[in-house]
VMD Tcl script that draws the C-alpha trace (Angstrom):
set ca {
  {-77.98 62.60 88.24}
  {-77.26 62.98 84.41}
  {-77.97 60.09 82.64}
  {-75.20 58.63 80.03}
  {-75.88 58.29 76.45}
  {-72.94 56.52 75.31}
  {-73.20 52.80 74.98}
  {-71.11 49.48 74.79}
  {-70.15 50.29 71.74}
  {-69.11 53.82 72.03}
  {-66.53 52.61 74.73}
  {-65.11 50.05 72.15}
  {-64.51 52.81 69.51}
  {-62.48 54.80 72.67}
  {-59.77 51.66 73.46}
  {-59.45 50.93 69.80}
  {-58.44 54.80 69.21}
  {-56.07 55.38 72.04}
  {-54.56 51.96 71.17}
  {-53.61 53.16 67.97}
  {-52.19 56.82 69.09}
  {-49.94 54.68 71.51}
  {-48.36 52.63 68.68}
  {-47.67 55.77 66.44}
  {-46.05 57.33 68.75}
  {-44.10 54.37 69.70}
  {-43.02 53.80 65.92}
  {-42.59 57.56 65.69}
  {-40.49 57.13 68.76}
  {-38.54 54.67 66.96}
  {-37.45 56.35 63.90}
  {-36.55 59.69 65.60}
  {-33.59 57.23 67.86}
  {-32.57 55.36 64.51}
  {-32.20 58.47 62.38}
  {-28.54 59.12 63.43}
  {-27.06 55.63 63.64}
  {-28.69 54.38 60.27}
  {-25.95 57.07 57.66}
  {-23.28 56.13 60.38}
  {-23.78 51.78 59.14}
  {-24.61 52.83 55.73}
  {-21.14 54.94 55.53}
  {-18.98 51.73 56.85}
  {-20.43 49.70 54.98}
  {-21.13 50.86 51.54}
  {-17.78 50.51 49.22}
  {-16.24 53.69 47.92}
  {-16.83 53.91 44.06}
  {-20.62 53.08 45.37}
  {-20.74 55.55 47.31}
  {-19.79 58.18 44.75}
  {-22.02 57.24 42.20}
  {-25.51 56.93 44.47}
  {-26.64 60.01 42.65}
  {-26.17 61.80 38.69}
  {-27.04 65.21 40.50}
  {-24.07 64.52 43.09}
  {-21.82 63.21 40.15}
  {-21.95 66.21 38.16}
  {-21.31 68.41 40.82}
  {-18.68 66.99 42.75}
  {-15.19 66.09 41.21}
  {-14.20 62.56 40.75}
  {-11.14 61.97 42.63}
  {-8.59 60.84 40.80}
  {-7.54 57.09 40.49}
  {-4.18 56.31 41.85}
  {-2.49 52.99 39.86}
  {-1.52 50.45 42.31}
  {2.67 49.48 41.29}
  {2.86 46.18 40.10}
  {3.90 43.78 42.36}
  {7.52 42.56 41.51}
  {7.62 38.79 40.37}
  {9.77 36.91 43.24}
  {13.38 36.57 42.79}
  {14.05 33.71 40.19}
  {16.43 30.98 41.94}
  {20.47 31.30 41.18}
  {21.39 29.45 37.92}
  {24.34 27.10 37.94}
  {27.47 29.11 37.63}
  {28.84 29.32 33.96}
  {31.92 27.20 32.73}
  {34.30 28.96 30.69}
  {35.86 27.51 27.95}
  {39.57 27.74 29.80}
  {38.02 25.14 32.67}
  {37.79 22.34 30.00}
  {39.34 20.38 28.05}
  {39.85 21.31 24.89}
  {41.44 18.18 23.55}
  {39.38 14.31 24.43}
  {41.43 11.97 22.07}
  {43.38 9.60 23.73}
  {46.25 11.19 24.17}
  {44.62 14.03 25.64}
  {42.71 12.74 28.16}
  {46.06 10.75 29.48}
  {47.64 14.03 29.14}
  {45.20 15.83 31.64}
  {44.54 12.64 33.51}
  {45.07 12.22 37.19}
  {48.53 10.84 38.04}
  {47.56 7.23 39.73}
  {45.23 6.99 36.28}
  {48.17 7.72 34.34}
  {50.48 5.31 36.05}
  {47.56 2.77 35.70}
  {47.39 3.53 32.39}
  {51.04 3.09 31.73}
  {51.41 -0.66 33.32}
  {48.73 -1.51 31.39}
  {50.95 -0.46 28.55}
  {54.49 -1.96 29.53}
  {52.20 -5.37 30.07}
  {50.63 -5.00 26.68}
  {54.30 -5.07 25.44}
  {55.25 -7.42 26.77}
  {52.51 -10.08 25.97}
  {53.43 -9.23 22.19}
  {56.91 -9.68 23.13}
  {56.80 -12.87 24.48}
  {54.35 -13.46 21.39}
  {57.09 -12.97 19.16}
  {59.82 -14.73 21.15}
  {57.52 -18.19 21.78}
  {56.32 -18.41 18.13}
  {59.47 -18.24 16.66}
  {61.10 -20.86 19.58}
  {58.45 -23.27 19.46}
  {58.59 -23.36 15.73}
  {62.36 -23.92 15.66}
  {62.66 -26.68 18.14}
  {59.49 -28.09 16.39}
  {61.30 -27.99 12.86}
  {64.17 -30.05 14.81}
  {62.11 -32.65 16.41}
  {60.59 -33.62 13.14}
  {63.81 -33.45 11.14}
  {65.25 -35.45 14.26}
  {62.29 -38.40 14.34}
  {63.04 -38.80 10.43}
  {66.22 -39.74 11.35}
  {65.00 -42.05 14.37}
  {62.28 -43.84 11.74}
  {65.34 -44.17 9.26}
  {67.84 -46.17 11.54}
  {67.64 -49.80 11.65}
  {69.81 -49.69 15.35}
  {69.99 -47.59 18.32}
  {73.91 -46.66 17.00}
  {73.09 -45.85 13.65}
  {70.94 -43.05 14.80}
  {73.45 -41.80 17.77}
  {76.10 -41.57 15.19}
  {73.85 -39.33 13.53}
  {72.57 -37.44 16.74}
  {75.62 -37.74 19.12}
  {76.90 -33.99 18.27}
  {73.70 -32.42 18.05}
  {72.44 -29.97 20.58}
  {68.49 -30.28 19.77}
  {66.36 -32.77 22.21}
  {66.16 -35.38 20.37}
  {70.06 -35.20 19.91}
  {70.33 -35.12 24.19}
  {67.58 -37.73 24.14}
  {70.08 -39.97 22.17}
  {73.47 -38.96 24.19}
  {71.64 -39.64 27.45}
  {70.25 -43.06 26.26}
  {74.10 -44.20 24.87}
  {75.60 -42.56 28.16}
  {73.38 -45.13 30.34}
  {74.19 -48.16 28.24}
  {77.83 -47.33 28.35}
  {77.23 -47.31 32.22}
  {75.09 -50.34 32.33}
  {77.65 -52.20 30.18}
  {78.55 -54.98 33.23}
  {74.92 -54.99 34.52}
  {72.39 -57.04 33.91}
  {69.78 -55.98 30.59}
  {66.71 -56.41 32.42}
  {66.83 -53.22 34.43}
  {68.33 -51.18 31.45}
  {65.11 -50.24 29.65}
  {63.26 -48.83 32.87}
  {66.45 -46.81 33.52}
  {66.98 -45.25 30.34}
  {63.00 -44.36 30.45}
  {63.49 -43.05 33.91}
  {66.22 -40.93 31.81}
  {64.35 -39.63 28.72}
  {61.54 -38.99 31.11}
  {63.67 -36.12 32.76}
  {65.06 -34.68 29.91}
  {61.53 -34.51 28.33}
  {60.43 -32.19 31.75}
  {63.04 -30.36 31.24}
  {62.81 -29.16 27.80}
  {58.98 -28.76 28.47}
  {59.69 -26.70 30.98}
  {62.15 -24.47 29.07}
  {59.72 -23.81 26.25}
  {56.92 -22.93 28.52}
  {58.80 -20.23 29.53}
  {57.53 -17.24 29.91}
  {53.71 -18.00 28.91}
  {53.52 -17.91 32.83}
  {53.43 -13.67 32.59}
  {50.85 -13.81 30.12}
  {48.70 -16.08 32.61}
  {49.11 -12.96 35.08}
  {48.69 -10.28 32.75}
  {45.19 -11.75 31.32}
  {43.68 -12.09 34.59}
  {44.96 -9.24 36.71}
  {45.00 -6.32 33.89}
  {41.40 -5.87 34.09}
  {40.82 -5.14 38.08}
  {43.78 -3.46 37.15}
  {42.03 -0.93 35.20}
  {39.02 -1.26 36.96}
  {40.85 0.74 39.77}
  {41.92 3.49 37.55}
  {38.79 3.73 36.33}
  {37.32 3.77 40.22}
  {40.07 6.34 41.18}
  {38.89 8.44 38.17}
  {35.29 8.69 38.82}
  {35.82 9.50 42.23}
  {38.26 12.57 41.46}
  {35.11 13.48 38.66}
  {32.55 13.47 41.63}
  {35.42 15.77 43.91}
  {35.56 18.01 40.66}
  {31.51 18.32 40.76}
  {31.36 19.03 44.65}
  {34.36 21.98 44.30}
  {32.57 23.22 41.13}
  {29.28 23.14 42.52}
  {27.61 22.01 39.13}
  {26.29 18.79 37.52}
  {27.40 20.20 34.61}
  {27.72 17.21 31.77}
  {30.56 19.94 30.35}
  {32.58 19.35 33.88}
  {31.70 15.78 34.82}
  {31.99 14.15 30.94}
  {36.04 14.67 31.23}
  {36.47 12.71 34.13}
  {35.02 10.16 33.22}
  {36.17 9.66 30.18}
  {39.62 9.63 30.99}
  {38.66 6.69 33.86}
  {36.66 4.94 31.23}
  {40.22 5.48 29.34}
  {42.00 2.84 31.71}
  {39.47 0.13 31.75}
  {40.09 0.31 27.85}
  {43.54 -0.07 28.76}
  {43.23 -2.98 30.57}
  {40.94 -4.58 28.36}
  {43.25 -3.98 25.22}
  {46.03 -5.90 27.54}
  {44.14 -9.02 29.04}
  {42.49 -9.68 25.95}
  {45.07 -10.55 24.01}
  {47.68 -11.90 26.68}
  {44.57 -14.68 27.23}
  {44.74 -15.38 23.67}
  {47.81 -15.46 23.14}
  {48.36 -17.43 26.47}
  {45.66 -20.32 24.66}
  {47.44 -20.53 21.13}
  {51.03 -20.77 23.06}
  {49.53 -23.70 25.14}
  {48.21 -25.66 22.73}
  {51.93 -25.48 20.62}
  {53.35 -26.28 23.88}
  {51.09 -29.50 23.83}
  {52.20 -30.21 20.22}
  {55.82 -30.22 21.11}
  {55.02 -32.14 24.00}
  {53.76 -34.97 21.74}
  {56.46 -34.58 19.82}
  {59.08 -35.17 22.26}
  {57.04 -37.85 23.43}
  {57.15 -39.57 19.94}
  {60.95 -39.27 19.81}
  {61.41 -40.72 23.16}
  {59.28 -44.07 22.19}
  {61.72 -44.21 19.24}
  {64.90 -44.07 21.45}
  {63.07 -46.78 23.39}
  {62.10 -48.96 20.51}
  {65.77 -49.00 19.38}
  {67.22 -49.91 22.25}
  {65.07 -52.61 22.69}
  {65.58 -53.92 19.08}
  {69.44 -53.83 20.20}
  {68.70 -55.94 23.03}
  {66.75 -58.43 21.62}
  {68.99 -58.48 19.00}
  {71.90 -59.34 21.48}
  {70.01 -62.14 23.31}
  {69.23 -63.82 20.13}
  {73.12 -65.35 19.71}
  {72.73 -66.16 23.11}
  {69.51 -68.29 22.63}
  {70.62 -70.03 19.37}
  {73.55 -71.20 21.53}
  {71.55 -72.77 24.35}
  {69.21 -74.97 21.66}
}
mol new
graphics top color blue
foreach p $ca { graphics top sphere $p radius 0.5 }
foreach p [lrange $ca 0 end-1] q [lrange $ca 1 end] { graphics top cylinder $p $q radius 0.2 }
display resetview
């Protein structure tokens, strides 16, 4: 039997050696199966200019290819301006006259009753002052001759043919004492106030005449205008829609010439209000006036009165 010389240790070294055979191969193993995949990966995903410039030996050798230029991209379609306005579209003259001319045809028939009424409040103007100072003029020349006369027929001999107020004041006091003549006096004074009381509403009521229109005119010409001015914005915003601009150009026309009739209306209440105020207060004046002359008529016949019960009394004592 042959006797073993290796030891304990001899059979350590053995396992320690085949150990390490079976890992090289293993790893050898391992490199032959990833040699094909690994230029596959590094092909996908290296870039391109990389890729041609790994190596100066390949560089020289090999051609660059050539650099194609990418086309610029176009900018994106810049949106659709407003459409232009010729010249031709608008206006070309804005004074007054020309925006009524190219006006709408309600906002010119606003604008021409606001111009009749304007007319006619200086009309009546004209026609009131120079009444009211006439029949003033004669109901102060008329109470001179009332303060003058000692008795109620000295001053309707003066008065009797006259045709002013004062004068009718007079002729309807003498045509109620002539009727009275077989009455008794006590009731003659109230009647012949009754009397001058009428007349005085009836001249007041012939002088106010005609302030009543300017009353209208100042307070209506305004919404009057205001209308035309509402009518003539609204054709403006139609204009816009069928132009299809905001265009200050297109729009300012329009609404100038409905700005144009608010003017107008304006430049007619104004002054009818005015006007309407001064006429009043000369109204009131006259008023006073009559109302002067009519305690004069009264205080005459009173005086004659008095005067005729006096023999009456001196005849009883």
């Amino acid at each position: 039997m042959p006797i073993s010389l290796r030891g304990p240790r001899s059979g350590a070294l053995d396992a320690a050696r085949h150990t390490r055979a079976r890992v090289a191969a293993i790893v050898a193993m391992a490199f032959l199966l990833a040699a094909p995949i690994a230029p596959a990966a590094l092909a996908q995903s290296a870039p391109g200019p990389a890729a041609t410039s790994s190596a100066p030996g390949d560089a020289q050798a090999t051609p660059a290819a050539p650099v194609t230029s990418v086309p610029p991209i176009a900018a994106p379609a810049a949106a659709p301006s407003q459409p232009a306005i010729s010249a031709i579209q608008l206006p070309e003259d804005l004074s007054p006259w020309g925006m009524f001319i190219a006006a709408d045809i309600i906002v010119k028939g606003v604008i021409i009753g606001l111009a009749i009424a304007s007319l006619v409040t200086w009309t009546v103007w004209l026609a009131k002052t120079f009444e009211l100072r006439s029949v003033r003029g004669d109901v102060r020349r008329d109470l001179r001759v009332l303060n003058a006369a000692a008795t109620f027929a000295q001053a309707h001999e003066q008065l009797r043919d006259g045709t002013t107020p004062v004068a009718q004041l007079m002729q309807s006091a003498g045509q109620e004492i002539r009727l009275s003549a077989n009455l008794r006096a006590e009731g003659l004074k109230e009647r012949i106030a009754l009397q001058l009381e009428r007349i005085e509403m009836a001249v007041s009521r012939k002088v106010s005449r005609g302030t009543g229109v300017l009353a209208t005119i100042g307070s209506t010409a305004p919404f009057v205008g205001l209308f035309g001015t509402v009518w003539g914005i609204m054709n403006s915003f139609i204009g816009i829609s069928n132009a299809h601009t905001t265009n200050l150009a297109v729009v300012a026309p329009g609404i100038a010439q409905a700005l144009l009739a608010t003017a107008f209306g304006l430049v007619a209440a104004i002054p009818a209000v005015m006007i309407y105020n001064v006429l009043a207060r000369q109204t009131a004046h006259y008023r006073a006036y009559l109302g002067d002359a009519s305690a004069q008529v009264m205080r005459l016949v009173s005086r004659d009165l008095d005067r005729a019960k006096l023999p009456m009394s001196h005849a009883a004592e």
